[in-house]
Each structure stands twice: as C-alpha cells, then as structure tokens.
C-alpha positions in Angstrom: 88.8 95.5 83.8 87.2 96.0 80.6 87.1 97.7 76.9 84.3 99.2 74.9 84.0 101.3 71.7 82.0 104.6 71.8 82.0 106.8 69.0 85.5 106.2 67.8 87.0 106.2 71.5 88.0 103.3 73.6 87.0 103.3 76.9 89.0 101.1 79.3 87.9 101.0 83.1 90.9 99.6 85.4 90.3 98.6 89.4 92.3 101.1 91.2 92.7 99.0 94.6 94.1 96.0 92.2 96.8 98.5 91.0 97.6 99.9 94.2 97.7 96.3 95.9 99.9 95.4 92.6 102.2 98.0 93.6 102.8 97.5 97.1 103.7 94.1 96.5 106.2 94.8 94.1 107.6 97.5 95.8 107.9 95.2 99.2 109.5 92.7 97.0 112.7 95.8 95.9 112.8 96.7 99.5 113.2 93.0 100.8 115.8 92.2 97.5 117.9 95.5 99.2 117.7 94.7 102.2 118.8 90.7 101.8 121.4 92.2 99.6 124.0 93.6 102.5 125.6 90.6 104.6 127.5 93.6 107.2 126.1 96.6 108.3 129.5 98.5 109.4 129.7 101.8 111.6 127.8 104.0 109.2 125.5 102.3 107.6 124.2 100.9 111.6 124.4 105.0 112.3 121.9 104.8 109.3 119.3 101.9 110.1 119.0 103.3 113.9 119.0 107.0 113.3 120.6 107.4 116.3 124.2 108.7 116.8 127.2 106.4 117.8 127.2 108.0 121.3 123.4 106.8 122.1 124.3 103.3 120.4 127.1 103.0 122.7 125.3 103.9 126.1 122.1 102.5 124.9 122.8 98.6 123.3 126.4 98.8 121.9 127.5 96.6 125.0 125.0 94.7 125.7 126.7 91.2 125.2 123.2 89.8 123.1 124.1 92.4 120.2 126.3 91.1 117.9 129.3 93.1 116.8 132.6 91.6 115.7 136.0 94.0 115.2 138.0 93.2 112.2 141.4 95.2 112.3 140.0 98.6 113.3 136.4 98.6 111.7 133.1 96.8 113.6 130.9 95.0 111.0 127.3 93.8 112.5 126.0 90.7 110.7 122.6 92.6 109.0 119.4 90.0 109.5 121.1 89.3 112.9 121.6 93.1 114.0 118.4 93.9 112.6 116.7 91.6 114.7 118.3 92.3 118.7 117.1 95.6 117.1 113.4 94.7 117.0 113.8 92.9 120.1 115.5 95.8 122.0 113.3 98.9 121.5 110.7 96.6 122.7 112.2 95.9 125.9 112.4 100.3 126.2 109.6 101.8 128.5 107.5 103.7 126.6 106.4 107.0 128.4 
C-alpha cells in the first residue's frame, strides 16, 4: 500500500487479496460470535440448521440414542455445539450415491 502526488491528485494503490483475506476473517469471526451465541437449538430453529423437515429428522436421526435431545414440559431443546456435532458426524456415516 502506498501514496503519491500527481498533479494535484493522490493516488493510493491498495492489495486487493489483503482486503479480501481481511474480510473473510472478520466475517468468520460474526459467524462464529452467532453461532457460540445460542446454548438450545429448539424444534424450529433445528428444522432450520438441517433444512430438512421434522418428518425426515424423525425417520432419519431423531432416535438414534447418540443425538442428544432433552424434553422439557412439552418443547425439545438440543444442546447447540453438541447437536451440531452428531450432525457432522451423521451425514458422514450416509451412503453417498
């Protein structure tokens, strides 16, 4: 990065891949603050994450006794860094075709 005076203008030169490597890092930095923000995931917001619909969550990993799910009254909360990761570990136990 630099300055320099040419007839009355200033000319600044700024490295492009510095900026863009500037900005991913920040904005990695926003996503991981939201996501370490939610403790719970409930019904919806797990709906949300998976993009799939509570039906296919049921037949799919909703009982499988390694995901953890915990009923309070009549609403399931799923601790978040926990359901997040059987997630990552799940789809890659799925065949892939």
């Amino acid at each position: 990065m630099g300055t320099s005076q040419e007839s009355g203008f200033i000319k600044i030169e700024v490295d492009g891949e510095k900026i863009k490597e500037l900005c991913r890092e920040r904005i990695q930095a926003l996503v991981n603050e939201v996501e370490n923000d939610l403790i719970f995931w409930d019904r919806k917001e797990l709906l949300r994450r998976t993009r799939m619909c509570w039906n296919t969550i049921q037949s799919q990993f909703f009982h499988d006794p390694r995901f953890p799910k915990y009923k309070v009254g009549s609403k399931w909360y799923f601790p978040a860094k926990e359901s997040k990761s059987f997630l990552e570990h799940w789809i890659k136990e799925q065949p892939r075709y």
